[in-house]
N, C-alpha and C positions, 0 to 999 in steps of 0.2 A: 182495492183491486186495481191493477193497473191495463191501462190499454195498450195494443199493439195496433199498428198499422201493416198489413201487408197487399201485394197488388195478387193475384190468382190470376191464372191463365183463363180464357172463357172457358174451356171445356169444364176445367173445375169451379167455376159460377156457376155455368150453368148445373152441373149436377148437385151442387149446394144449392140452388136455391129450387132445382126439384124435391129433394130430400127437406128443406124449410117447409115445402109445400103439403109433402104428403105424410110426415110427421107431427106437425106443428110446432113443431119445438122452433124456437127463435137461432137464427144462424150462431151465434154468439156462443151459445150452447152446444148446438154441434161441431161447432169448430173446436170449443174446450173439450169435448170428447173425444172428440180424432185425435187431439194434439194428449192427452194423457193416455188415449190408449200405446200410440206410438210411443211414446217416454217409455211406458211398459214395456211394451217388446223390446224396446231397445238395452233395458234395464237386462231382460230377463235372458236376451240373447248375448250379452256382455258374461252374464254369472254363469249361462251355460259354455260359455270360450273359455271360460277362467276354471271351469270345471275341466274341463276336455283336456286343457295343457297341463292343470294336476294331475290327473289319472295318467295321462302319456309319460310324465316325469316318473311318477310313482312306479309305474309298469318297466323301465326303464331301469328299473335301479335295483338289483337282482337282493340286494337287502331289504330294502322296503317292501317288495314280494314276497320272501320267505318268511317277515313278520306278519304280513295280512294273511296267510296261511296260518301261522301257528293263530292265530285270532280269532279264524272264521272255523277251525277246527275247536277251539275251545266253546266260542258262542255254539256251535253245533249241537257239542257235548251236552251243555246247560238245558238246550233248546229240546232234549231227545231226556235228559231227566225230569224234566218238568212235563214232558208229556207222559210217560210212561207215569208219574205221581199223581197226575191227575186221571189218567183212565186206572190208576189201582184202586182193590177196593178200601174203602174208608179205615179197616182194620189192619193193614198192611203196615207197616214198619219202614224206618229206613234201613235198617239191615236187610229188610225183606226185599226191598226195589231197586238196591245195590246194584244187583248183578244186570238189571236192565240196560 
């Protein structure tokens, strides 16, 4: 493991070393936690930006629209025979639950 050296403004001493206090956990610790929670968010808020400008693109692009359409009407489709097969009863046929 390696070490870092940084300087902290008081405010954030001192609220580190309230939080050392009334945790018990060793500063060390809570500093490695802040700093990987933060990674996280910043991770997470990265792939949600990279999300947001695919969709914008995709929404944009009257092709790529008309395909997630015929897509989401097909899944639909599938979504609406599988339910009507499982509420049929046990003796039922697939000719019979066709027409559903």
């Amino acid at each position: 493991m390696s070490a870092v050296s940084l300087r902290l403004p008081d405010h954030l001493e001192q609220q580190l070393s309230e939080e050392e206090r009334l945790s018990g956990q060793p500063r060390s610790q809570l500093m490695r936690e802040a700093l990987e929670t933060l990674l996280y968010q910043r991770r997470e808020e990265r792939a949600q930006a990279a999300l947001r400008l695919a969709a914008e693109a995709l929404a944009s692009d009257a092709d790529a629209c008309a395909e997630a359409r015929e897509m989401a009407a097909d899944v639909l489709m599938a979504e609406h025979e599988a339910l009507a097969r499982a509420e049929a009863p046990a003796t039922a046929t697939s000719a019979e639950l066709w027409w559903r």
